[in-house]
C-alpha atoms as an extended CHARMM CRD file, in Angstrom:
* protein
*
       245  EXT
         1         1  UNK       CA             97.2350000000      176.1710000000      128.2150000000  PROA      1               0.0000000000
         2         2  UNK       CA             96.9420000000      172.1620000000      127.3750000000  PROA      2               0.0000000000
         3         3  UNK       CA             99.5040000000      171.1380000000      125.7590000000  PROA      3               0.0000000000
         4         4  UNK       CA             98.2070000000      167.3190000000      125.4900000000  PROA      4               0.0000000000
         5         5  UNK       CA             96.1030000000      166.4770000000      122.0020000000  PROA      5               0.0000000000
         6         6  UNK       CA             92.3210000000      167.1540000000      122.8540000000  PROA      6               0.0000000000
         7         7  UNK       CA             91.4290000000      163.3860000000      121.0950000000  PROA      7               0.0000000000
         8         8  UNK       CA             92.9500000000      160.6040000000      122.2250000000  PROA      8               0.0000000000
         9         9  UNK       CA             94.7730000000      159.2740000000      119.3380000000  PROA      9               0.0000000000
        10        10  UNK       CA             97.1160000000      156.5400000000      118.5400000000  PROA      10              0.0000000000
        11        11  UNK       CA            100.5500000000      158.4000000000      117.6720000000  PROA      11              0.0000000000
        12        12  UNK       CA            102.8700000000      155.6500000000      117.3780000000  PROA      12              0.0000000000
        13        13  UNK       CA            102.7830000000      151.9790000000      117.6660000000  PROA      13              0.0000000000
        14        14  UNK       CA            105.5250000000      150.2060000000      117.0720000000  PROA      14              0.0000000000
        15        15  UNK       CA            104.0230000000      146.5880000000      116.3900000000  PROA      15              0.0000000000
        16        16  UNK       CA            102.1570000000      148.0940000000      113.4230000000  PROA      16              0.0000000000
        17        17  UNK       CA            104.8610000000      150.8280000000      112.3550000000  PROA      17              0.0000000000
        18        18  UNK       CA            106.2980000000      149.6710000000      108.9340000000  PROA      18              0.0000000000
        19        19  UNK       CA            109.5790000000      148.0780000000      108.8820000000  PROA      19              0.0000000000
        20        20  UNK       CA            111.7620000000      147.9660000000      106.3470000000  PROA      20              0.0000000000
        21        21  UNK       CA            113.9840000000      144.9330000000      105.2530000000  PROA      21              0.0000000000
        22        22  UNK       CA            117.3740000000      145.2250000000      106.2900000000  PROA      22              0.0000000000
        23        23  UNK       CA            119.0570000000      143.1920000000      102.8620000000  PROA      23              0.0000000000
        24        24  UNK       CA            116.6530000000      144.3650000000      100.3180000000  PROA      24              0.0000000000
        25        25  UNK       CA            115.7920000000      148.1930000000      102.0100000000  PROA      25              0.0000000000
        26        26  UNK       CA            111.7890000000      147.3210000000      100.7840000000  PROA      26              0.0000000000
        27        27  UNK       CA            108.8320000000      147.5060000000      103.1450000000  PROA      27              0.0000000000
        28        28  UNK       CA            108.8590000000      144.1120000000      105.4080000000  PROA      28              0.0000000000
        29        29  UNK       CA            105.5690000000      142.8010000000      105.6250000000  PROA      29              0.0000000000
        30        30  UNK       CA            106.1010000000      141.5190000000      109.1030000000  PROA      30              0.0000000000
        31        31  UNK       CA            107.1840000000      142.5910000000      112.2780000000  PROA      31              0.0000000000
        32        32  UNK       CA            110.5800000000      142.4840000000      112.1200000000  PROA      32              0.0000000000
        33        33  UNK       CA            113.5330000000      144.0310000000      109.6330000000  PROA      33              0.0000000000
        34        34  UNK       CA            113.5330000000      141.7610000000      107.0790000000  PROA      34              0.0000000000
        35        35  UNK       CA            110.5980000000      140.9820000000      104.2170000000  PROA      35              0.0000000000
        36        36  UNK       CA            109.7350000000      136.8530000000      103.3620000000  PROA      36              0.0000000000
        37        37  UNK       CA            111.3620000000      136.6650000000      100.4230000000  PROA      37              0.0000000000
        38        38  UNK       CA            115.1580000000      137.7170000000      101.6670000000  PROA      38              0.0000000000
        39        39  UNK       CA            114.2050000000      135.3060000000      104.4160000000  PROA      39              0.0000000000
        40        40  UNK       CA            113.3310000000      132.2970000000      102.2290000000  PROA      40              0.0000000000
        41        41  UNK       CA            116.7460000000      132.4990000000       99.7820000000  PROA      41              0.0000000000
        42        42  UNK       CA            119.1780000000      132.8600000000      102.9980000000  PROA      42              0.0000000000
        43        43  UNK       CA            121.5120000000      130.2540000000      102.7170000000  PROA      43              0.0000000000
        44        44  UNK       CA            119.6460000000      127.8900000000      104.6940000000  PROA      44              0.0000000000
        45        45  UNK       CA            122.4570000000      124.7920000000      106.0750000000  PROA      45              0.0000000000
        46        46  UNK       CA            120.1110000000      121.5420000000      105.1760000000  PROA      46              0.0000000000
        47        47  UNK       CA            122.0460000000      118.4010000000      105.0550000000  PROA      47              0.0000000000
        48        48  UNK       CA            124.8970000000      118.3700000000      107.6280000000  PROA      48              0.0000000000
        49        49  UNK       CA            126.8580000000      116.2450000000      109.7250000000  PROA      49              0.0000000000
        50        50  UNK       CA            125.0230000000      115.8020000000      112.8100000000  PROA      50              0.0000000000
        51        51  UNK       CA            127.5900000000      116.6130000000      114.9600000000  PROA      51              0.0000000000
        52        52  UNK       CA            129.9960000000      119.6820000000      113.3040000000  PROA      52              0.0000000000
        53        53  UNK       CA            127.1460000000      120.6600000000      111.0240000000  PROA      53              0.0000000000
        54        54  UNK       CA            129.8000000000      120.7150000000      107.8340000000  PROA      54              0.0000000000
        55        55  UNK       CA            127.5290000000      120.8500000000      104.9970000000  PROA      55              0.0000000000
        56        56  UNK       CA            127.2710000000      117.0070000000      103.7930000000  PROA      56              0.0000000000
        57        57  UNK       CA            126.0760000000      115.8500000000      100.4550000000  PROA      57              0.0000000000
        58        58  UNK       CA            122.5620000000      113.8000000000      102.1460000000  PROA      58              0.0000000000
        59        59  UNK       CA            121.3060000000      114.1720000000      105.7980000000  PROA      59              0.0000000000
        60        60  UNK       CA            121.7540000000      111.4880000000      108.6870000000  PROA      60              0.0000000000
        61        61  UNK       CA            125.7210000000      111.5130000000      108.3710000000  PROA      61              0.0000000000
        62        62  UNK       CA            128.8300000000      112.0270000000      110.1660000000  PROA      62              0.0000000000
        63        63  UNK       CA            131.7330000000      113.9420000000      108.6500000000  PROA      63              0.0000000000
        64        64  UNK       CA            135.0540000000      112.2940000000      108.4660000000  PROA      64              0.0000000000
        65        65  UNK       CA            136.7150000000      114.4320000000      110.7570000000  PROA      65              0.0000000000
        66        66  UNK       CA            133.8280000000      114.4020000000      113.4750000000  PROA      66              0.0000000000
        67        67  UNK       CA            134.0800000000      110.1590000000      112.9410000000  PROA      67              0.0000000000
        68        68  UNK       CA            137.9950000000      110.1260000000      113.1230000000  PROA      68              0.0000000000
        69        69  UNK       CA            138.4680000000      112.3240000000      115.9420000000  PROA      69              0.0000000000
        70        70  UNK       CA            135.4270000000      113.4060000000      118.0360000000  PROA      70              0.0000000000
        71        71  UNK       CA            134.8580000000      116.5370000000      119.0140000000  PROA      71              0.0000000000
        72        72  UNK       CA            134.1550000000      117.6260000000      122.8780000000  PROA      72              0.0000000000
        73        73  UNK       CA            130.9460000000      119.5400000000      122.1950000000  PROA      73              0.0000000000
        74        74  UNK       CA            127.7890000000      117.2580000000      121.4480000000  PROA      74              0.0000000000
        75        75  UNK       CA            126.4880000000      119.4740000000      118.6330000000  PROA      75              0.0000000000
        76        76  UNK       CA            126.8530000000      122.7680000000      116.3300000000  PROA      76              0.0000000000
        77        77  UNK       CA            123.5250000000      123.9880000000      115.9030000000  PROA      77              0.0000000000
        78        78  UNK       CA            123.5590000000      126.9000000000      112.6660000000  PROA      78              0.0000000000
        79        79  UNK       CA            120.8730000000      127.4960000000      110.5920000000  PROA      79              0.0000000000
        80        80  UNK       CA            123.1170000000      129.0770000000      107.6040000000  PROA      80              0.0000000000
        81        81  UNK       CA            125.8310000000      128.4850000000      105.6630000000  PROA      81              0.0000000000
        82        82  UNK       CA            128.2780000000      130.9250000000      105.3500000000  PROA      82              0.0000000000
        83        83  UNK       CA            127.7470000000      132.4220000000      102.0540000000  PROA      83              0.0000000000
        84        84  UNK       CA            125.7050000000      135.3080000000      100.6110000000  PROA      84              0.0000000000
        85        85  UNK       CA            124.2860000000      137.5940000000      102.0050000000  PROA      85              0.0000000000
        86        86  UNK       CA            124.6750000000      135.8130000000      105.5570000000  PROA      86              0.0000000000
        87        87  UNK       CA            128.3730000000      136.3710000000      105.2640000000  PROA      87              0.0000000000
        88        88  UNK       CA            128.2370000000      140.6070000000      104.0940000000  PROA      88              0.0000000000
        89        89  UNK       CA            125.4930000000      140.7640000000      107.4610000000  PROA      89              0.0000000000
        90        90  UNK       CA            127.6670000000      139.1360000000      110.1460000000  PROA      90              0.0000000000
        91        91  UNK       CA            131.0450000000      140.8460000000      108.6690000000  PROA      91              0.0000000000
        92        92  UNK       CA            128.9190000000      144.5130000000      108.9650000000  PROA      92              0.0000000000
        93        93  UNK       CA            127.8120000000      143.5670000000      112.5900000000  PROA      93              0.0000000000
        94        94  UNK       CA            130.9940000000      141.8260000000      113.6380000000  PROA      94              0.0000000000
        95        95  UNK       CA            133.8720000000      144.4720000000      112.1680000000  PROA      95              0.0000000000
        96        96  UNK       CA            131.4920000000      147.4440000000      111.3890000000  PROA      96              0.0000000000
        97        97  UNK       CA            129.3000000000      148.0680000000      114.3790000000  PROA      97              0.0000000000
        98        98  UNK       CA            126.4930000000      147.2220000000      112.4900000000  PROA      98              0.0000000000
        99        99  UNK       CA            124.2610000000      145.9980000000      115.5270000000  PROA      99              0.0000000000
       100       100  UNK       CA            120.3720000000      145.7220000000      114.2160000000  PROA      100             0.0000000000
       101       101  UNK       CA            121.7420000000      143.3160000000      111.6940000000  PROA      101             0.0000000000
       102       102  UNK       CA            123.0990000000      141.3620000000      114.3960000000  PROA      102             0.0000000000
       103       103  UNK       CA            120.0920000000      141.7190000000      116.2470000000  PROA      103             0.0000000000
       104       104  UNK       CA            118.2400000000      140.4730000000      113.6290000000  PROA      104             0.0000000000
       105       105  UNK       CA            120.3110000000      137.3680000000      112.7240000000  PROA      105             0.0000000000
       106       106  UNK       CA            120.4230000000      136.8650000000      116.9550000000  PROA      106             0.0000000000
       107       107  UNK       CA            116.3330000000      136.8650000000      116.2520000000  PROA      107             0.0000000000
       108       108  UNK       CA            116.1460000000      134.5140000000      113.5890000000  PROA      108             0.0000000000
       109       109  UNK       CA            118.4720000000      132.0130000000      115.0330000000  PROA      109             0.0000000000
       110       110  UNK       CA            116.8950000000      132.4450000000      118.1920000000  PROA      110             0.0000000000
       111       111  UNK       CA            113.3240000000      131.5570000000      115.9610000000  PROA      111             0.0000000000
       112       112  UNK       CA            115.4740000000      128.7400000000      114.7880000000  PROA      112             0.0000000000
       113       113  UNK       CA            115.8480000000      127.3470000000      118.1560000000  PROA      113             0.0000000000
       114       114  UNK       CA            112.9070000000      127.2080000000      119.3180000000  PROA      114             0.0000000000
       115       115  UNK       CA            111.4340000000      125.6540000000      116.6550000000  PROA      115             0.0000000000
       116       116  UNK       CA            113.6140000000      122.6060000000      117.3820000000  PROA      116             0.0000000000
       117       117  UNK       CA            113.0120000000      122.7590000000      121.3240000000  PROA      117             0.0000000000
       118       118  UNK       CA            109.1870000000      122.7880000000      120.1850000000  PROA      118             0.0000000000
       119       119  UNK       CA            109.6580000000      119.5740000000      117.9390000000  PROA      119             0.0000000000
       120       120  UNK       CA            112.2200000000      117.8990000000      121.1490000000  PROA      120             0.0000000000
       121       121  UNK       CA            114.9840000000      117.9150000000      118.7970000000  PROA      121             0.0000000000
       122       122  UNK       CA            116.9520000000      120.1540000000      120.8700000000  PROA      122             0.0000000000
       123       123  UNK       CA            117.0660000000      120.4860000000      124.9440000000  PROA      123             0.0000000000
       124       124  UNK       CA            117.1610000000      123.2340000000      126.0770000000  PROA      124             0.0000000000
       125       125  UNK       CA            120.7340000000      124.3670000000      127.9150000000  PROA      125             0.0000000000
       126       126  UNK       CA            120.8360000000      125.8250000000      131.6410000000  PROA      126             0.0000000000
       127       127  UNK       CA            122.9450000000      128.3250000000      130.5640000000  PROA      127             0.0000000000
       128       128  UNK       CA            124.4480000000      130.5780000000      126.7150000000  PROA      128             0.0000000000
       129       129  UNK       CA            128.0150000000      130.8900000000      127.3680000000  PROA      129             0.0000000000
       130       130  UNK       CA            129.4240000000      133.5530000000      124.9290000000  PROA      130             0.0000000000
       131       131  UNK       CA            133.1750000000      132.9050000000      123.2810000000  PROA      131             0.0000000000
       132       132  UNK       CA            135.0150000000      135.4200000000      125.2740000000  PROA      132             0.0000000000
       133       133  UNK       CA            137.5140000000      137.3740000000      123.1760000000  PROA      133             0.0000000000
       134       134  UNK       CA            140.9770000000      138.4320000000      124.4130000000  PROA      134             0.0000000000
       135       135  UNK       CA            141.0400000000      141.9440000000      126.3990000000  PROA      135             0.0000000000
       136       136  UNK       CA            143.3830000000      143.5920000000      124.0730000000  PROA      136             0.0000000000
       137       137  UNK       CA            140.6850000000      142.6340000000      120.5740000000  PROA      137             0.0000000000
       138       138  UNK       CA            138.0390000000      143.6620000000      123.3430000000  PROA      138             0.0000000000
       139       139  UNK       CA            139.4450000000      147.2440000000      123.8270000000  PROA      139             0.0000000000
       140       140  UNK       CA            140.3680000000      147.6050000000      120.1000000000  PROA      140             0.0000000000
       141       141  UNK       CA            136.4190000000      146.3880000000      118.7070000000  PROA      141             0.0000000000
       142       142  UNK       CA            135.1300000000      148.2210000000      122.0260000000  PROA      142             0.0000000000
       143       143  UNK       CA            132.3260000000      145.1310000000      121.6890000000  PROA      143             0.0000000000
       144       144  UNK       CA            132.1550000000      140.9630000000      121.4680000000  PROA      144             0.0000000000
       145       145  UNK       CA            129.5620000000      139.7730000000      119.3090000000  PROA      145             0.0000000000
       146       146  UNK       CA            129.4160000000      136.8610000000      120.6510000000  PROA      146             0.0000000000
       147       147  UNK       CA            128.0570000000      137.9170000000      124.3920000000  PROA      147             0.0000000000
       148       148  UNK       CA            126.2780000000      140.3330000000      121.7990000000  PROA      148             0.0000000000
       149       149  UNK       CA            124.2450000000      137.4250000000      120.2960000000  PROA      149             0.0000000000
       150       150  UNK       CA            124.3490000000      135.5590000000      123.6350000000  PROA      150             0.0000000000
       151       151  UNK       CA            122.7360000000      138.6540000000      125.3540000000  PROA      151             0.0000000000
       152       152  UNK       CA            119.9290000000      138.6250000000      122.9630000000  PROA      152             0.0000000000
       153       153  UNK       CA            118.9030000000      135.3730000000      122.3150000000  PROA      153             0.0000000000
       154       154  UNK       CA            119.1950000000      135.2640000000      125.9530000000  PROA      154             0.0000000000
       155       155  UNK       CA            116.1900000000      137.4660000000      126.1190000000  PROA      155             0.0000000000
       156       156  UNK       CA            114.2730000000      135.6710000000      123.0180000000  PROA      156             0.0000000000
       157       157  UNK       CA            114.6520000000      131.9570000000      124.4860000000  PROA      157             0.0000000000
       158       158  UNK       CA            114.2840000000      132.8720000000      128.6070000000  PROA      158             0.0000000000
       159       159  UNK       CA            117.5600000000      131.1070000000      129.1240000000  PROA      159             0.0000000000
       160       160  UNK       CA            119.9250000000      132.4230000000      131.6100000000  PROA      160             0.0000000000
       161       161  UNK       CA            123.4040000000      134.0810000000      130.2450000000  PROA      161             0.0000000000
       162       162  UNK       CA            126.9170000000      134.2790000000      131.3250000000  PROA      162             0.0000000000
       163       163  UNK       CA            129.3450000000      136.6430000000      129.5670000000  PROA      163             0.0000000000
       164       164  UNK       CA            131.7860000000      136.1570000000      132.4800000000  PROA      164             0.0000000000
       165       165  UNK       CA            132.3380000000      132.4350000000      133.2620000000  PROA      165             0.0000000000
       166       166  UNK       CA            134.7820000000      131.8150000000      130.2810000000  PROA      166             0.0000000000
       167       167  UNK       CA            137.8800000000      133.8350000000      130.3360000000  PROA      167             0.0000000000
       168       168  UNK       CA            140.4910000000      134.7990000000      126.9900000000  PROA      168             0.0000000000
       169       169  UNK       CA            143.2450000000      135.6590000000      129.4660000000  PROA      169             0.0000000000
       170       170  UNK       CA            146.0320000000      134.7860000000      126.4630000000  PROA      170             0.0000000000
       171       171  UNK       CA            146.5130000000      136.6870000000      123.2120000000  PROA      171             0.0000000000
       172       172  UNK       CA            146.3090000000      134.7050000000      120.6170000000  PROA      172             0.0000000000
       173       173  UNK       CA            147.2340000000      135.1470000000      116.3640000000  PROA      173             0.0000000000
       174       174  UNK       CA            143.6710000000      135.7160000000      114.6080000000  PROA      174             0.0000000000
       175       175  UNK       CA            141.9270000000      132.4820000000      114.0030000000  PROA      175             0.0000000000
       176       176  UNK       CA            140.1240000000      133.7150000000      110.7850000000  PROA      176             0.0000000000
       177       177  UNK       CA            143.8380000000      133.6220000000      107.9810000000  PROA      177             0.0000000000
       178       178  UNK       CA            145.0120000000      129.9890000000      109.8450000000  PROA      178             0.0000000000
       179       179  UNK       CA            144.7480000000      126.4590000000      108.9470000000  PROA      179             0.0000000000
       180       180  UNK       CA            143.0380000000      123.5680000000      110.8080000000  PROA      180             0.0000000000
       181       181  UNK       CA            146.4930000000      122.3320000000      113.2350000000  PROA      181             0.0000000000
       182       182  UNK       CA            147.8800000000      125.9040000000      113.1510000000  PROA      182             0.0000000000
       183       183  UNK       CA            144.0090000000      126.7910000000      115.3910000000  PROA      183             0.0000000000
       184       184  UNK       CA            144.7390000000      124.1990000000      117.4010000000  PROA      184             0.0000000000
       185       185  UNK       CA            148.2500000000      125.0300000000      118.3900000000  PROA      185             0.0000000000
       186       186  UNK       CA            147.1750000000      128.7770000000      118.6200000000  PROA      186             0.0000000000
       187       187  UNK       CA            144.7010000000      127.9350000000      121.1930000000  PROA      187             0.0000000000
       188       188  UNK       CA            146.1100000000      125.8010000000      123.7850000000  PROA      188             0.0000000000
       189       189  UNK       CA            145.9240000000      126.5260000000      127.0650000000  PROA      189             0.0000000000
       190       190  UNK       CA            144.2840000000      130.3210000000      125.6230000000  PROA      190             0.0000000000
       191       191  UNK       CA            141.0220000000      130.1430000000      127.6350000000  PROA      191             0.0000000000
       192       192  UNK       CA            140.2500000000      129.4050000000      131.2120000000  PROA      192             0.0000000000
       193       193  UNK       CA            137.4780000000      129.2730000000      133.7570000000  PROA      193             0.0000000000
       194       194  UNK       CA            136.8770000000      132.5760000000      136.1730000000  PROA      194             0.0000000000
       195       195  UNK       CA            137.2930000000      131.3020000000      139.8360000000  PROA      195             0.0000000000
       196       196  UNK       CA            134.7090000000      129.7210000000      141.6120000000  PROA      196             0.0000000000
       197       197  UNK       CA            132.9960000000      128.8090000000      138.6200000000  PROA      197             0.0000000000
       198       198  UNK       CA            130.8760000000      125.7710000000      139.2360000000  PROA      198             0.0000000000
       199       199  UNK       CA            129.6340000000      123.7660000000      135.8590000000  PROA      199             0.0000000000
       200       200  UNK       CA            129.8430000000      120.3420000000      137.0220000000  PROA      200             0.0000000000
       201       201  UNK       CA            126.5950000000      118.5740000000      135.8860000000  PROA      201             0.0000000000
       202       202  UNK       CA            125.0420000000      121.4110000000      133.7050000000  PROA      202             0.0000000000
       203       203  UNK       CA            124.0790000000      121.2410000000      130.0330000000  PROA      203             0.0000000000
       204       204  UNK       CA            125.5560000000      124.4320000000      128.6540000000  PROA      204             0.0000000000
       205       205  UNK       CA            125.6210000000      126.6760000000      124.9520000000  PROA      205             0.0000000000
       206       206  UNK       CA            128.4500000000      127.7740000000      123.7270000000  PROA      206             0.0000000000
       207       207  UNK       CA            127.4450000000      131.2830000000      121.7090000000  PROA      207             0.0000000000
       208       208  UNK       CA            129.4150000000      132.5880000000      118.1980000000  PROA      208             0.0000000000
       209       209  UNK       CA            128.9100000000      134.0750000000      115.2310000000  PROA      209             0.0000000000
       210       210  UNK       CA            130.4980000000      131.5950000000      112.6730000000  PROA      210             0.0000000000
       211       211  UNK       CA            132.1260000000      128.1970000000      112.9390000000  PROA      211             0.0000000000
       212       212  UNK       CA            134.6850000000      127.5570000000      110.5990000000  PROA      212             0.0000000000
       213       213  UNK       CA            137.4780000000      124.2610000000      111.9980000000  PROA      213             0.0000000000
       214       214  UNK       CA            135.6130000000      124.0890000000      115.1670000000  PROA      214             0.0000000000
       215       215  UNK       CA            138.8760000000      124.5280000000      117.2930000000  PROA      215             0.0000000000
       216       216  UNK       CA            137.7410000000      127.0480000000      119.5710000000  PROA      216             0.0000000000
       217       217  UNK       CA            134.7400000000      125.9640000000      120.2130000000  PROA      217             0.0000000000
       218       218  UNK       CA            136.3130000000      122.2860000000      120.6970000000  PROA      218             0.0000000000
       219       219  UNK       CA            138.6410000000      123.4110000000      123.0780000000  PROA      219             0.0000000000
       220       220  UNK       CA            135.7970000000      125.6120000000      124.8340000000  PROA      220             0.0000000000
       221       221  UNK       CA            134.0310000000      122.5200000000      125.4950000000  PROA      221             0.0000000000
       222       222  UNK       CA            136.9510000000      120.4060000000      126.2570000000  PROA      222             0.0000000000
       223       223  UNK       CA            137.7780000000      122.8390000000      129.0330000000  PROA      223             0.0000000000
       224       224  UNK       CA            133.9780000000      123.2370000000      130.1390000000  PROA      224             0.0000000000
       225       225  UNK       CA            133.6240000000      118.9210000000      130.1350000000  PROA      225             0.0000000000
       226       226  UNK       CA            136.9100000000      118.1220000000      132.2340000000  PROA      226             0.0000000000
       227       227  UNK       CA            135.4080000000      120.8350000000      134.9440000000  PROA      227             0.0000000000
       228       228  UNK       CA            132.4190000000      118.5080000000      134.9160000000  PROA      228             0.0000000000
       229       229  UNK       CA            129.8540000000      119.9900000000      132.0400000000  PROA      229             0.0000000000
       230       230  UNK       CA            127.2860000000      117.4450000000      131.5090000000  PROA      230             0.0000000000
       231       231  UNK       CA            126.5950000000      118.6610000000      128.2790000000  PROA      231             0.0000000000
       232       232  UNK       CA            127.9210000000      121.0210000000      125.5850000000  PROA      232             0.0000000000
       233       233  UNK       CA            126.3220000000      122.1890000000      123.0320000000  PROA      233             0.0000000000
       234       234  UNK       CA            127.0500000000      124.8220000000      120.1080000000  PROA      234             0.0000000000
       235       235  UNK       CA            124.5560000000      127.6510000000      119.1250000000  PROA      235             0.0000000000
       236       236  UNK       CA            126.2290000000      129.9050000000      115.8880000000  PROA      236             0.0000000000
       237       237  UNK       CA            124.9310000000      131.8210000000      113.1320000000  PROA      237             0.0000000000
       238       238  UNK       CA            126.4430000000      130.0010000000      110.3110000000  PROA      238             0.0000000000
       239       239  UNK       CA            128.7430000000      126.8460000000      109.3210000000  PROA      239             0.0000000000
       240       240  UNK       CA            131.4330000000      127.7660000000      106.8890000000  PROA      240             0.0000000000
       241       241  UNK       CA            131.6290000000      124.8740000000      104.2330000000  PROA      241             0.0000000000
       242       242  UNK       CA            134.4510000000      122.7420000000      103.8910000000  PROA      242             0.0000000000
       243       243  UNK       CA            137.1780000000      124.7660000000      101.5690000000  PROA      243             0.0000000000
       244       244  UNK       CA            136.9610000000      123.7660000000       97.9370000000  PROA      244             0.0000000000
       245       245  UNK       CA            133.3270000000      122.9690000000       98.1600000000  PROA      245             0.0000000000
């Protein structure tokens, strides 16, 4: 009894399988979930300050906060702005489990990258650090996006990943419903390195899904830069604009 097909056909492949767009449910005419057009109108982040990435009125500036008080990381690298339908896709992946929308927004940043390594805008990091969340939010999510994203773009750009060297040992209030000074004041002294950790002289990615004040990740990078960090950069799915805009 043969219980193999007699011809040898071509069941499944998955390159040429159809996909269908995760934002608009049509057929995607590429490769991955999502068709050209709901790629095109994302809300692409174009003229930015070039060191917070706060959506800026022309190109080649500094924002007034970045100028007045500098920030420890070198740059924020997003290529959206926090707004429709970018905001509805990282709230399903962050809060609802949704995880092929966060693998596809990992992919297209990821995309995003590279581009600007290709083009020597951007150098490449030795290492994507994830933002580590707190172990009580990690038990109560059961997941953190952000070694999530840092796992997969990991993957995508052949950089090296760490989901352990930056430790959340403090709780902390929820960043997301508090001003600019109360985010700082909430987050001193909340993260720390694990022991033995050695960073001095490496160029290193900070990983997240959204940046909003920039405290965390400032005081990531403070803490990464007095160990010895040559470099820190910012890698995050989208820049929230500056409120009232």
């Amino acid at each position: 009894m043969h219980c193999q097909l007699e011809k040898k056909h071509e069941v499944y492949i998955w390159l040429k399988s159809n996909q269908i767009c995760l934002i608009c449910d049509e057929s995607s005419e590429t490769a991955h979930s999502i068709c050209n057009t709901c790629e095109t109108e994302l809300p692409w982040l174009m003229d930015q300050c070039e060191v917070c990435a706060l959506p800026l009125p022309m190109s080649g500036l500094v924002c007034g906060q970045c100028l007045k008080r500098p920030p420890a990381f070198k740059q924020v690298v997003a290529p959206w702005i926090y707004s429709f339908p970018i905001d509805s896709l990282i709230s399903r992946f962050k809060h609802q489990a949704r995880w092929p929308l966060g693998h596809l927004l990992a992919h297209l940043l990821g995309q995003f990258l590279q581009h600007r390594y290709d083009d020597a805008e951007l150098t490449r990091p030795d290492c994507l650090l994830p933002v580590p969340l707190a172990r009580k939010r990690l038990r109560e999510r059961g997941y953190n996006q952000s070694a999530m994203l840092a796992r997969w773009l990991s993957k995508d750009l052949n950089i090296p990943y760490d989901e352990h060297l930056l430790l959340r040992p403090h709780e902390t209030v929820a960043q997301q419903h508090l001003d600019a000074k109360t985010r700082q004041r909430n987050l001193l002294q909340a993260f720390a390195l694990a022991d033995g950790t050695q960073v001095n002289g490496r160029h290193l990615a900070l990983i997240d899904d959204v940046l909003t004040t920039g405290a965390t990740a400032n005081s990531l990078a403070s803490l990464l830069t007095d160990a010895g960090a040559r470099q820190v950069d910012v890698y995050c799915l989208a820049r929230t604009p500056k409120p009232g805009t």
